[in-house]
Backbone as JSON Lines, residues from 0, in Angstrom:
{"i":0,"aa":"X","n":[69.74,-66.08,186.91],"ca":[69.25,-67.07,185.97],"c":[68.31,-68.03,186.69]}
{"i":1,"aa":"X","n":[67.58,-68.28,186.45],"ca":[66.3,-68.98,186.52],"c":[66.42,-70.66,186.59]}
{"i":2,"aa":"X","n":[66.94,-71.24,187.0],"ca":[67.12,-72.66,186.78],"c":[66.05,-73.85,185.96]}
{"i":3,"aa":"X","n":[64.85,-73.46,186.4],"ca":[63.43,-73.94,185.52],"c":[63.89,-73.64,183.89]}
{"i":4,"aa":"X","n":[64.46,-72.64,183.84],"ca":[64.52,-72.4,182.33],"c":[65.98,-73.17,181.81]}
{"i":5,"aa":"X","n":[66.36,-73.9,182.38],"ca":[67.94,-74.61,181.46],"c":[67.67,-75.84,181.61]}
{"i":6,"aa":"X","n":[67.51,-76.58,180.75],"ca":[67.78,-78.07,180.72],"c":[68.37,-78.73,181.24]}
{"i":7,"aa":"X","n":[67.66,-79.79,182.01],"ca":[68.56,-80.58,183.11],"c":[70.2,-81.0,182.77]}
{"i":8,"aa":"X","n":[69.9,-82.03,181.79],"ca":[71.25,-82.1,181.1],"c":[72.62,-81.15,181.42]}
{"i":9,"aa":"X","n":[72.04,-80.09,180.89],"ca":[73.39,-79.33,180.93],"c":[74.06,-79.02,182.34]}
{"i":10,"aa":"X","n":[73.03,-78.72,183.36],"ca":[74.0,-78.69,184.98],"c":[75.04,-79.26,184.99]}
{"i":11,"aa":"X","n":[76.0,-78.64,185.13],"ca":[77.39,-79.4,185.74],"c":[78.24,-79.74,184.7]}
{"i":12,"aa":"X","n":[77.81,-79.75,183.56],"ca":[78.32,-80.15,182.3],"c":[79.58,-79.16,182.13]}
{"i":13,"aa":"X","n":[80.74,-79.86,181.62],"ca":[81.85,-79.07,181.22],"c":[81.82,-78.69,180.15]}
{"i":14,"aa":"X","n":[81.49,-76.78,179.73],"ca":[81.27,-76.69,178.66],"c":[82.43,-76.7,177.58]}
{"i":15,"aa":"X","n":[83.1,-76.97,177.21],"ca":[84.6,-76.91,176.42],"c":[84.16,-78.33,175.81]}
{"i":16,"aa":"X","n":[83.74,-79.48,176.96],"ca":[83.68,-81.01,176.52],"c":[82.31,-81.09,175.88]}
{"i":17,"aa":"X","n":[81.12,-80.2,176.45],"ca":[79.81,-80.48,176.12],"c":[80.08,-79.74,174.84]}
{"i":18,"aa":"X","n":[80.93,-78.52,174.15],"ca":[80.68,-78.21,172.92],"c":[81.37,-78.89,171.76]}
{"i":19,"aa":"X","n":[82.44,-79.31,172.45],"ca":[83.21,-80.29,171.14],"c":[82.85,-81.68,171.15]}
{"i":20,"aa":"X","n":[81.2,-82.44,171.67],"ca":[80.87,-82.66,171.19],"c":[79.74,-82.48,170.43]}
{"i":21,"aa":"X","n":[79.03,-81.3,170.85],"ca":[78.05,-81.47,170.23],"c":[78.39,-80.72,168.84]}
{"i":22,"aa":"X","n":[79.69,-80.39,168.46],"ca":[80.01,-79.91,167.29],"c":[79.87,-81.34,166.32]}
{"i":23,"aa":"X","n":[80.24,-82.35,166.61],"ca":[80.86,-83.59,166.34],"c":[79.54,-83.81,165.85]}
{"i":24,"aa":"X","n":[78.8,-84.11,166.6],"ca":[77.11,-84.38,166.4],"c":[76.69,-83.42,165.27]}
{"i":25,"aa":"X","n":[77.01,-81.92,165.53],"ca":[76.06,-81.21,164.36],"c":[77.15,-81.82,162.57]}
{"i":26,"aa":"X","n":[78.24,-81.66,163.07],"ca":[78.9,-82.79,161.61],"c":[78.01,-83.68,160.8]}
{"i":27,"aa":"X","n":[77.64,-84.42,161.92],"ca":[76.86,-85.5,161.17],"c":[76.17,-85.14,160.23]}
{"i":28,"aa":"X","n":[74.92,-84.22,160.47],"ca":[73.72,-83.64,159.72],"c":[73.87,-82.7,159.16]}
{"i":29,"aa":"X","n":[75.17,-81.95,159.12],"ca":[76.16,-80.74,158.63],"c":[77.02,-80.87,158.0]}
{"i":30,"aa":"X","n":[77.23,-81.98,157.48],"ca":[78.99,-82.12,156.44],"c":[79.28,-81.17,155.93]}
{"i":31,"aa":"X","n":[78.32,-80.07,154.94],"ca":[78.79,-79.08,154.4],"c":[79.47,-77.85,155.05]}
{"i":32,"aa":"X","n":[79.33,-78.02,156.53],"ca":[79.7,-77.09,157.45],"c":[81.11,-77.27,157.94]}
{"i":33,"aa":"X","n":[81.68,-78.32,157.39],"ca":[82.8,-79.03,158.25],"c":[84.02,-77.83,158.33]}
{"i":34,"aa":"X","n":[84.45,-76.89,157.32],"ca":[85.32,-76.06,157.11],"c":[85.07,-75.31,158.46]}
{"i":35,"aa":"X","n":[83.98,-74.6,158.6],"ca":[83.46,-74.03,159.98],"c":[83.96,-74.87,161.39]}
{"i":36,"aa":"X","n":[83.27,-76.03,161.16],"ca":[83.03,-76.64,162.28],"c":[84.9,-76.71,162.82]}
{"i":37,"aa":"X","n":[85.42,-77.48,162.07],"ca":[87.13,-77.36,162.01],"c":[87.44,-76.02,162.6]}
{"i":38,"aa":"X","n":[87.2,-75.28,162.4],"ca":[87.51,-73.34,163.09],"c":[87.38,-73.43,164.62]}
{"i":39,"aa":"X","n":[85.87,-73.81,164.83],"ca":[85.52,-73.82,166.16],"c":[86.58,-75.2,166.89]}
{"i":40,"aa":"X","n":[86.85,-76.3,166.11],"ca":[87.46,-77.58,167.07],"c":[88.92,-76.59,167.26]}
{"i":41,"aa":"X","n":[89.56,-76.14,166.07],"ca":[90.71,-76.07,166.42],"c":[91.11,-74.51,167.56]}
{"i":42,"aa":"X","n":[90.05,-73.81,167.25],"ca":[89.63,-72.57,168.26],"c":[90.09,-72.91,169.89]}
{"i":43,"aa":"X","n":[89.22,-73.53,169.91],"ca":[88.68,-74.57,170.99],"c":[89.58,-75.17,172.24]}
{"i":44,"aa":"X","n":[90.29,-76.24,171.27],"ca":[91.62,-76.73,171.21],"c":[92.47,-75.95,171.61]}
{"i":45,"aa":"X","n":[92.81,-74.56,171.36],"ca":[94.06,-73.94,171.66],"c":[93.39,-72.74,172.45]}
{"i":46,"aa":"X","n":[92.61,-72.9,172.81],"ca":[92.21,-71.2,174.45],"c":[91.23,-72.43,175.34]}
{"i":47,"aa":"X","n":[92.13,-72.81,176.46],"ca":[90.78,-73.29,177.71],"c":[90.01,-71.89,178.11]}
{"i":48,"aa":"X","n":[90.16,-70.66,177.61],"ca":[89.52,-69.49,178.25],"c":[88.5,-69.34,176.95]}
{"i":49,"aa":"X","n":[88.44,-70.46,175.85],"ca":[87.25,-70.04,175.2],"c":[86.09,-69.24,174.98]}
{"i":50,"aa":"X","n":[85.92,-69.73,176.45],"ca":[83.8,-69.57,176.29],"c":[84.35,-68.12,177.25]}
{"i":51,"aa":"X","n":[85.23,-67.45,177.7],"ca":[85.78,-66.08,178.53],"c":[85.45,-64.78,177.4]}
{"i":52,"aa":"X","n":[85.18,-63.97,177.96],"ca":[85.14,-62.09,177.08],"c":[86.83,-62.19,177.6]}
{"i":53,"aa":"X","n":[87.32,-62.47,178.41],"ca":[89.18,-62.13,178.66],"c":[89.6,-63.08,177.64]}
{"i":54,"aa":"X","n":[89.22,-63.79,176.97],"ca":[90.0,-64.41,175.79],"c":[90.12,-63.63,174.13]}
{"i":55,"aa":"X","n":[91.38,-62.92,174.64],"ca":[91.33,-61.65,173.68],"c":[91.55,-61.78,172.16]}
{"i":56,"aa":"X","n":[91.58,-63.03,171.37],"ca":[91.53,-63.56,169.79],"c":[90.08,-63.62,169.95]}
{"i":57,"aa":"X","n":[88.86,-63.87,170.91],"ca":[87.47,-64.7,170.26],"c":[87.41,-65.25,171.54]}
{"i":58,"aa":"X","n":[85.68,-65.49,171.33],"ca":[85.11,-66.3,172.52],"c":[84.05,-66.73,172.04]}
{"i":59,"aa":"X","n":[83.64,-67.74,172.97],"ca":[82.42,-68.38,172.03],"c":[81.08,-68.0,173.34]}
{"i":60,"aa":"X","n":[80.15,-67.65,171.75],"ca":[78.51,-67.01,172.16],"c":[77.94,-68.2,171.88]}
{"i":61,"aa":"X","n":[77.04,-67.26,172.87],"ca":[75.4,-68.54,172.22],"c":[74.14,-67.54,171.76]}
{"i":62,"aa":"X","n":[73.49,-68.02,171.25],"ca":[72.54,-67.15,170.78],"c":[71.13,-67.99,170.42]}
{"i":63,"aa":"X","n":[69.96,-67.47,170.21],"ca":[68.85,-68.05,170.16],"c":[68.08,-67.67,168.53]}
{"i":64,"aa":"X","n":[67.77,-68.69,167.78],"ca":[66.46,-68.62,167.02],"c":[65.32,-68.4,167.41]}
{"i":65,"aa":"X","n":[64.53,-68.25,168.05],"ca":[63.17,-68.33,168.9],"c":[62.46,-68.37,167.83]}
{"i":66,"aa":"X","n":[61.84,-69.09,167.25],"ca":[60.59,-69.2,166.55],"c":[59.08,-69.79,167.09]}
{"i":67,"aa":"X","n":[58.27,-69.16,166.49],"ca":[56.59,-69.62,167.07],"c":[56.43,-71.14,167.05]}
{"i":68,"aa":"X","n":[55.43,-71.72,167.67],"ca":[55.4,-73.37,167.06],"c":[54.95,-73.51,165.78]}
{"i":69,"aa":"X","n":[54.33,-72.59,165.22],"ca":[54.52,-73.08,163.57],"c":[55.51,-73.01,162.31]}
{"i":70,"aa":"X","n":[56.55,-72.14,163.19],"ca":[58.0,-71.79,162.68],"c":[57.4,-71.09,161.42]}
{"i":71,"aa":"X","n":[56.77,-70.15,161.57],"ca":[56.74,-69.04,160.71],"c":[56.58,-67.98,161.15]}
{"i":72,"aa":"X","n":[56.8,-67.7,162.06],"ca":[57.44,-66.49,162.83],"c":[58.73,-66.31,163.58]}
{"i":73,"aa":"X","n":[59.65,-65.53,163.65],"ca":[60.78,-65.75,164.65],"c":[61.14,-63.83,165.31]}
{"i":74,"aa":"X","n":[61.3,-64.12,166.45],"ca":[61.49,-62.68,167.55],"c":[62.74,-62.07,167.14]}
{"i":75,"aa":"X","n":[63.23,-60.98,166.68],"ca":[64.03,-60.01,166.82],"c":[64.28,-58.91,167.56]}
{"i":76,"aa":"X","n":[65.84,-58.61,167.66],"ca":[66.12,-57.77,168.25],"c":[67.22,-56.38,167.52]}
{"i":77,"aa":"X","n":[66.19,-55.03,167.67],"ca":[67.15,-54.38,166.76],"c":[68.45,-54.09,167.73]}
{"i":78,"aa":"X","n":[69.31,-54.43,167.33],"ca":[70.5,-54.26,168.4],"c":[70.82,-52.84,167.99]}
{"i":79,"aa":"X","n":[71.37,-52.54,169.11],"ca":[71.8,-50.82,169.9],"c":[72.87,-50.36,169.1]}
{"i":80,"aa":"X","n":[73.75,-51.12,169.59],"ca":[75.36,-50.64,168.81],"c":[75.21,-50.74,167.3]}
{"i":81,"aa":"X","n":[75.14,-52.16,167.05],"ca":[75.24,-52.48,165.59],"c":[74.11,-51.9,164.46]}
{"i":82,"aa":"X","n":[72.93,-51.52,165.0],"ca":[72.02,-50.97,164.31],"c":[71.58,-51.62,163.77]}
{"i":83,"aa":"X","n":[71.39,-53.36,163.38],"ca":[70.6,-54.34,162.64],"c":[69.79,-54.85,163.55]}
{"i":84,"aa":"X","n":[69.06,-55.54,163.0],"ca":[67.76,-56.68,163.61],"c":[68.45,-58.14,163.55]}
{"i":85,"aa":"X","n":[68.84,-58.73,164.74],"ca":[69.05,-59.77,164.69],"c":[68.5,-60.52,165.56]}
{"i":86,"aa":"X","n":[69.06,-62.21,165.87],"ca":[68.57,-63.12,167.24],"c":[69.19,-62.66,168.11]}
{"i":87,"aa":"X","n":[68.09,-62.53,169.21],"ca":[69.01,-62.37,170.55],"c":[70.23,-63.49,170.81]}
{"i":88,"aa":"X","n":[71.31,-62.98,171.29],"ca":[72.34,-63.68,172.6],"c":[73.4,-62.83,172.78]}
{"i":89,"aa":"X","n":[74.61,-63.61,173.07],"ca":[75.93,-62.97,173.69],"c":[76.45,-63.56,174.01]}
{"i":90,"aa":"X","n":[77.11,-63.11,175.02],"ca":[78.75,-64.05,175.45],"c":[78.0,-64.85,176.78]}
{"i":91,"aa":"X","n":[78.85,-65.79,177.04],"ca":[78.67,-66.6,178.16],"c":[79.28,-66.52,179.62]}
{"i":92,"aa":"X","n":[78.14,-66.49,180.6],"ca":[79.03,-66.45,181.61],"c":[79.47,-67.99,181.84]}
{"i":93,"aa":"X","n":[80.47,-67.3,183.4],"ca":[81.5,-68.3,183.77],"c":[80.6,-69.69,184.18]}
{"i":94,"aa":"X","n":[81.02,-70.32,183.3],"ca":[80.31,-72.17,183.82],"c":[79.38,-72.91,183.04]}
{"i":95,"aa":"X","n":[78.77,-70.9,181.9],"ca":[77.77,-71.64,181.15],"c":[78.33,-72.14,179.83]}
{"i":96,"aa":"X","n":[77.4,-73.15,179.66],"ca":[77.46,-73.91,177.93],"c":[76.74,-72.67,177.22]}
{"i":97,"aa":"X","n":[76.87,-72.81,175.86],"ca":[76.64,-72.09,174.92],"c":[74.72,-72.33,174.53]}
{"i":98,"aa":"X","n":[73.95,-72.91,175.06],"ca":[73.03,-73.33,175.15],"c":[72.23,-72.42,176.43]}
{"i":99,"aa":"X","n":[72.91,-72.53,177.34],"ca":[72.22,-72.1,178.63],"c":[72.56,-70.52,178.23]}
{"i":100,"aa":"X","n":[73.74,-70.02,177.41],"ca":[74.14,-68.02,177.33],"c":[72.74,-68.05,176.15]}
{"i":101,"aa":"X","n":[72.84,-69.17,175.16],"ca":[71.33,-68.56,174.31],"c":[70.07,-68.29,175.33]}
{"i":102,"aa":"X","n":[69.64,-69.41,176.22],"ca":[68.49,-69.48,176.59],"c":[68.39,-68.0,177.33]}
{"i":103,"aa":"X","n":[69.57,-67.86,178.26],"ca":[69.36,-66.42,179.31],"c":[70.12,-65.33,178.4]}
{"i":104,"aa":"X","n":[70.13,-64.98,177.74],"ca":[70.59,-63.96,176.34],"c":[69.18,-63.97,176.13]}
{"i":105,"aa":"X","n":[68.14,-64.87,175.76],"ca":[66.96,-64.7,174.81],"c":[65.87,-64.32,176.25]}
{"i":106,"aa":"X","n":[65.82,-64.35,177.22],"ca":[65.11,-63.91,178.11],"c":[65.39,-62.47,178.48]}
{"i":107,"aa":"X","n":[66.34,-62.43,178.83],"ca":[67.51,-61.38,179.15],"c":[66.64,-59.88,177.85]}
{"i":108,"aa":"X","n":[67.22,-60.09,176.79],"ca":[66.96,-59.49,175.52],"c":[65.24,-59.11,175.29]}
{"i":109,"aa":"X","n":[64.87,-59.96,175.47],"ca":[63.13,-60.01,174.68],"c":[62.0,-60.41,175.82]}
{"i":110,"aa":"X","n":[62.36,-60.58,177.1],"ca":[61.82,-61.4,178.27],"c":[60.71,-62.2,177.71]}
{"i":111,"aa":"X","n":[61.24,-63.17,176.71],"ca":[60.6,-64.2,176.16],"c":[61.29,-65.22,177.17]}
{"i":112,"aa":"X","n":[59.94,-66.45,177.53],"ca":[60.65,-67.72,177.91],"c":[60.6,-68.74,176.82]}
{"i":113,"aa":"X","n":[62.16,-69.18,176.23],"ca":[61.66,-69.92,175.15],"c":[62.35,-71.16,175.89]}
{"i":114,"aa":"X","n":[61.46,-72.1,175.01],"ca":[62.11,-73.92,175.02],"c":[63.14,-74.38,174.18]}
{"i":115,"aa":"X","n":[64.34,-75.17,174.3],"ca":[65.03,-75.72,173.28],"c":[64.1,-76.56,172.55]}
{"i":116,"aa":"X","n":[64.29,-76.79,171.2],"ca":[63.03,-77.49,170.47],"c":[64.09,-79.09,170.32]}
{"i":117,"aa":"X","n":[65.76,-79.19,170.59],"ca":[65.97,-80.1,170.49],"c":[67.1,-79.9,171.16]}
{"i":118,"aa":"X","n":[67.6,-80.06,172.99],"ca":[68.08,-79.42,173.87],"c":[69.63,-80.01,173.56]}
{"i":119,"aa":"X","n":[69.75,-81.23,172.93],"ca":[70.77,-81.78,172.58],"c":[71.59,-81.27,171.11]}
{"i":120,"aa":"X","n":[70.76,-80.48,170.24],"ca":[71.81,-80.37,169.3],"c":[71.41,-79.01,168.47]}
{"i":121,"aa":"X","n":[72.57,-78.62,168.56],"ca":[73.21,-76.97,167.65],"c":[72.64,-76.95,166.53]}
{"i":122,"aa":"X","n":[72.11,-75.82,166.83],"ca":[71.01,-75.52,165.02],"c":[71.76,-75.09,163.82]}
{"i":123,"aa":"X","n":[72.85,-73.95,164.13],"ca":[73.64,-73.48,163.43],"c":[74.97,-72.7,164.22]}
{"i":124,"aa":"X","n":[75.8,-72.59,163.36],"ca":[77.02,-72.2,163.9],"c":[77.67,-71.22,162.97]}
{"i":125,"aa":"X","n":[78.48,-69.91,163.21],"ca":[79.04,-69.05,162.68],"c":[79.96,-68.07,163.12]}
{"i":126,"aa":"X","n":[80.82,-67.68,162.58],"ca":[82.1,-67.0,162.78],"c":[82.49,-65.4,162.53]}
{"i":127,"aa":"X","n":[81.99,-64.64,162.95],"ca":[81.62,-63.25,162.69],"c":[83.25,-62.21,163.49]}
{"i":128,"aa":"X","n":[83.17,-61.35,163.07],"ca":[84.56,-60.39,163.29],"c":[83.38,-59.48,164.01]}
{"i":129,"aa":"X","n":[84.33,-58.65,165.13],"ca":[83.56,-57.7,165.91],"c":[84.42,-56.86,165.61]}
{"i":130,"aa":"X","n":[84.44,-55.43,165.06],"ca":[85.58,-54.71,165.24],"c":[85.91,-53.82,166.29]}
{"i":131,"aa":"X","n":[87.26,-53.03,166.39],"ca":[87.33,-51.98,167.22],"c":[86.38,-51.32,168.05]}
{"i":132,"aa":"X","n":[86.39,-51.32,168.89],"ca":[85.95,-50.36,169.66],"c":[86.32,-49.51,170.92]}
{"i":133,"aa":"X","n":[85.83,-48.47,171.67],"ca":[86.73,-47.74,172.45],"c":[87.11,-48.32,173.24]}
{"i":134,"aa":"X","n":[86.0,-49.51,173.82],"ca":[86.07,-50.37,175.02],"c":[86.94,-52.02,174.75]}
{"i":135,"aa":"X","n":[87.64,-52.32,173.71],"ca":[87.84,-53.72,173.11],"c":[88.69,-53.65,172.41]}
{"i":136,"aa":"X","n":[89.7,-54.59,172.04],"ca":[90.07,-54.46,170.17],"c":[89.48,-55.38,169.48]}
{"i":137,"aa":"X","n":[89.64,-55.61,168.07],"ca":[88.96,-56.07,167.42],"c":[89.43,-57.79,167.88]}
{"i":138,"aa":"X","n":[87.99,-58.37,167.78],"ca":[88.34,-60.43,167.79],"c":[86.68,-60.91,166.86]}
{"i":139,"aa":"X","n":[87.1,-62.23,167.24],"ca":[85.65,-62.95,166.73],"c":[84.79,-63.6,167.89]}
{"i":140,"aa":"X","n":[83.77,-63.5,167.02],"ca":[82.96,-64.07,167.95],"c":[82.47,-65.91,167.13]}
{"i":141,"aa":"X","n":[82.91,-66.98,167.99],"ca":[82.34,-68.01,167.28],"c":[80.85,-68.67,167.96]}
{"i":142,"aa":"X","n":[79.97,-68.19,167.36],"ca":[78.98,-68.11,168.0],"c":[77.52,-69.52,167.49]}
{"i":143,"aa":"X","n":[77.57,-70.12,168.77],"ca":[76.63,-71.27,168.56],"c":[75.5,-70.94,168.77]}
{"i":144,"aa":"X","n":[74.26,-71.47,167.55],"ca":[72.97,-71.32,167.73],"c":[72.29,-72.06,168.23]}
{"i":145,"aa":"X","n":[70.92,-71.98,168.68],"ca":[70.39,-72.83,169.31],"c":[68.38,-72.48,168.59]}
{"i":146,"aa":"X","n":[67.81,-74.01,168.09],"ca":[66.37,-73.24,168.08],"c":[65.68,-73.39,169.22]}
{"i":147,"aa":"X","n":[64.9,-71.59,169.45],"ca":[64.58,-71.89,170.91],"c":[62.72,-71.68,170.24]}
{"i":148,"aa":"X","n":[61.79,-72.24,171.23],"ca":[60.14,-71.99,170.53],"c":[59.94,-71.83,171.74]}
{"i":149,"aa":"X","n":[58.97,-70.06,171.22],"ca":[57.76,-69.71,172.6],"c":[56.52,-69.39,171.82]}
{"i":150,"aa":"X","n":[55.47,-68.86,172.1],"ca":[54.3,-68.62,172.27],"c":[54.63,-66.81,171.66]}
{"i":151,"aa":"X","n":[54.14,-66.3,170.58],"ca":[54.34,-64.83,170.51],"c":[53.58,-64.28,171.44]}
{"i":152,"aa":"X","n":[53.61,-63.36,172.37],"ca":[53.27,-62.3,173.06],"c":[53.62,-61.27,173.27]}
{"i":153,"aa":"X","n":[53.46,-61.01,174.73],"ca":[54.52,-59.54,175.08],"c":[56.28,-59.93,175.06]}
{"i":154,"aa":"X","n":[56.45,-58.78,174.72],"ca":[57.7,-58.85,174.96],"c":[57.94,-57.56,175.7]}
{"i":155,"aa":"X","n":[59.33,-57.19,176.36],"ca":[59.76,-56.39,176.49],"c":[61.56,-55.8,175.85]}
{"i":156,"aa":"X","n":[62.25,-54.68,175.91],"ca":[63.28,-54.32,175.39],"c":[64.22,-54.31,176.48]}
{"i":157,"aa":"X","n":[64.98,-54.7,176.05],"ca":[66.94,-54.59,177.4],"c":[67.68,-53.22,176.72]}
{"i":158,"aa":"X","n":[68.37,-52.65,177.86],"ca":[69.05,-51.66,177.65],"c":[70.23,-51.77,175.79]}
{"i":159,"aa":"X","n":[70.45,-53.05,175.89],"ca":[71.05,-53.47,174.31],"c":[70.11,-53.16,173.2]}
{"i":160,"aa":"X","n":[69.03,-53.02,172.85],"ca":[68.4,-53.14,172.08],"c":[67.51,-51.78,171.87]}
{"i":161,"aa":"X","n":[67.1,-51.52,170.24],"ca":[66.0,-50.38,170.44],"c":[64.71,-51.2,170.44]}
{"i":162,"aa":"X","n":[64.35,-51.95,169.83],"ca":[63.26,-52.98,170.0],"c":[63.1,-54.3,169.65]}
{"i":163,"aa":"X","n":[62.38,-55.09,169.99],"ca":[62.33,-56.22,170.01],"c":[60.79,-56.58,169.79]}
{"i":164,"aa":"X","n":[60.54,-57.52,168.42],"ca":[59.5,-57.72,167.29],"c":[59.47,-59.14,166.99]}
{"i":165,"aa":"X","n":[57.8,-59.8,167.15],"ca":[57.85,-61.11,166.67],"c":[57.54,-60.71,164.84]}
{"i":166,"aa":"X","n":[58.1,-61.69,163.71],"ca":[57.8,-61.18,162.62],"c":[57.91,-62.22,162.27]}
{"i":167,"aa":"X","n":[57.05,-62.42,160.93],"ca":[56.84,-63.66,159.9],"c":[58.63,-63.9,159.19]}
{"i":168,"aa":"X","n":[58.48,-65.14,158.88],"ca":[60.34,-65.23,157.91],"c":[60.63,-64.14,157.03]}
{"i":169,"aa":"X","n":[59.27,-63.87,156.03],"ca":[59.9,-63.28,154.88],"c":[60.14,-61.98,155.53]}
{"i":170,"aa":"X","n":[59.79,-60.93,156.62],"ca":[59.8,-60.14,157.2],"c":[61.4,-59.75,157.4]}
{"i":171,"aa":"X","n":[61.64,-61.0,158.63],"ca":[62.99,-61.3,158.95],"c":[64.15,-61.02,157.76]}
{"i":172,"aa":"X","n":[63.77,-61.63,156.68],"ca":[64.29,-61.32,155.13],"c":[65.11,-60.04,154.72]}
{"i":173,"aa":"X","n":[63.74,-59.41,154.94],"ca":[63.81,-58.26,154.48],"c":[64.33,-57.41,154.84]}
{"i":174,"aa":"X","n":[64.72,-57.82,156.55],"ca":[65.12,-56.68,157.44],"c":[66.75,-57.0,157.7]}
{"i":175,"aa":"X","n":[67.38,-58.27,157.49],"ca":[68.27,-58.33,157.69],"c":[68.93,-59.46,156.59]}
{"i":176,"aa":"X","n":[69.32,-59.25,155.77],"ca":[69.33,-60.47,154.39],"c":[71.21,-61.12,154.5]}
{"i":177,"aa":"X","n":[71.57,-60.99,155.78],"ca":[73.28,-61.78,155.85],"c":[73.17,-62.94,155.52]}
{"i":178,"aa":"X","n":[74.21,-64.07,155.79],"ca":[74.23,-65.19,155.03],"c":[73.63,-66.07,156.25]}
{"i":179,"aa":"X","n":[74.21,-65.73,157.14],"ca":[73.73,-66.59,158.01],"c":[72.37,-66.13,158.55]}
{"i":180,"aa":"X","n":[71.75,-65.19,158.9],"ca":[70.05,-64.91,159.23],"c":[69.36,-66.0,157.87]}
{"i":181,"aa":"X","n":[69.71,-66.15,157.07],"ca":[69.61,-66.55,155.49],"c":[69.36,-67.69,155.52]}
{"i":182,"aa":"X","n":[70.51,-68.33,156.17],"ca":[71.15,-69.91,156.48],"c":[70.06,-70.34,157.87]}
{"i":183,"aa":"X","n":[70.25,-69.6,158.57],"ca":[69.28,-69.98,159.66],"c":[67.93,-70.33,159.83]}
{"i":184,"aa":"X","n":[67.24,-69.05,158.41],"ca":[65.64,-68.92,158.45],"c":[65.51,-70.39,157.3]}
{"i":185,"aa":"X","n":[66.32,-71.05,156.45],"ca":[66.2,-71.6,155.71],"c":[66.07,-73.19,156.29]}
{"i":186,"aa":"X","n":[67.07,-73.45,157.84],"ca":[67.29,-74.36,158.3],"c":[65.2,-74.51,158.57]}
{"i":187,"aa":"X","n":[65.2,-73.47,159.58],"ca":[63.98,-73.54,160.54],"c":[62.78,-73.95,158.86]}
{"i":188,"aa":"X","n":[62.76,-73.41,157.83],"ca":[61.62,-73.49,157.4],"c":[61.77,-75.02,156.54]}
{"i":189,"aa":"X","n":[63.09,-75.62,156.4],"ca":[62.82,-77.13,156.11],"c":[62.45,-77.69,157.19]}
{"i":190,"aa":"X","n":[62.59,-77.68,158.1],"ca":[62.71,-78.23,159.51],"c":[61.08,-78.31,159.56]}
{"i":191,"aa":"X","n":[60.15,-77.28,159.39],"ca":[58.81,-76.96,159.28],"c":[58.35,-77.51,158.03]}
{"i":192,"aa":"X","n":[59.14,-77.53,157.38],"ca":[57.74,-78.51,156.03],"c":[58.21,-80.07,156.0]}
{"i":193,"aa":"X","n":[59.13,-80.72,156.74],"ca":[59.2,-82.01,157.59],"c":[58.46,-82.01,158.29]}
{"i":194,"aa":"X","n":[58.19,-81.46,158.95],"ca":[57.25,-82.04,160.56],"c":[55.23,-81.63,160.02]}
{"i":195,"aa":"X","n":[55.53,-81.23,158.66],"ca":[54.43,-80.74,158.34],"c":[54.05,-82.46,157.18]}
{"i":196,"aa":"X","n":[55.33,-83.39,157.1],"ca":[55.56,-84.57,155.81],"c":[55.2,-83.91,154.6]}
{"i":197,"aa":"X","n":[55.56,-82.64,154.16],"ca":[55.68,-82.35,152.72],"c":[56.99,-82.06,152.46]}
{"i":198,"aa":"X","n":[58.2,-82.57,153.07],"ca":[59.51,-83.21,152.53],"c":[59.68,-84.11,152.25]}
């Protein structure tokens, strides 16, 4: 991992303490999320092996939005196993916050270098079931988002993935229509007609 690419902030930071609060924080601007958010505190709360793949109920991911600076584009990845197009990330290694597994998940995945667009606070958050497999049994994944912004260019593909594509929202849409890709592309494109003052 690249140190230039993680936000000062987070070094050293205890991630268990750095995520329950910044859950607290996304509350604020999230009330409707609170049922969720409650999942992850009380998650949380009862495994210090949280953010661990050996924490065999669930562990908590991080994962990346990457969108262009005009936030009408965002990078996908068709994932390997699962066969959909989604945001790059994954699980976290040992020490990292859920911020720093998005940033090196989204390099890692797409060898995009992206920026946090707001390094302090969680874009979105969600609770997904992984099932069975030969290598696992079934758990969840509670997985924190993060918006990350680069520059579209090259990309390249990781052994996880069959390819990896910058594409306009409605694109994104089309290719993967869950609640949360849904919830996510919806956050980023208010977020973009604010900073544009036609909210």
């Amino acid at each position: 991992m690249n140190d230039e690419t993680i936000p000062q902030h987070c070094e050293n930071s205890n991630p268990l303490l750095n995520l329950t609060e910044s859950l607290e924080a996304y509350r604020l601007i999230n009330d409707g999320e609170s049922y969720t958010i409650d999942q992850f505190r009380r998650f949380i709360a009862a495994h210090e092996d949280a953010f661990m793949r050996s924490c065999a109920p669930g562990h908590i991911t991080g994962s990346a939005l990457v969108v262009d600076p005009s936030m009408t584009m965002t990078l996908l990845v068709h994932h390997r196993k699962l066969g959909k197009w989604l945001q790059p990330g994954g699980h976290c290694e040992a020490g990292e916050t859920a911020l720093q597994a998005a940033m090196r998940e989204a390099l890692e995945e797409t060898g995009v270098r992206a920026v946090p667009y707001a390094p302090d606070q969680i874009f979105d958050i969600d609770i997904h079931s992984i099932p069975d497999r030969p290598d696992t049994l079934a758990h969840f994944h509670y997985d924190v988002r993060f918006l990350l912004v680069a520059q579209p260019g090259q990309t390249s593909v990781s052994h996880e993935s069959h390819a990896v594509e910058w594409v306009r929202f409605d694109e994104a849409l089309r290719r993967n229509q869950e609640e949360s890709i849904v919830r996510m592309l919806a956050k980023a494109s208010a977020l973009s007609l604010a900073k544009a003052g036609l909210q």
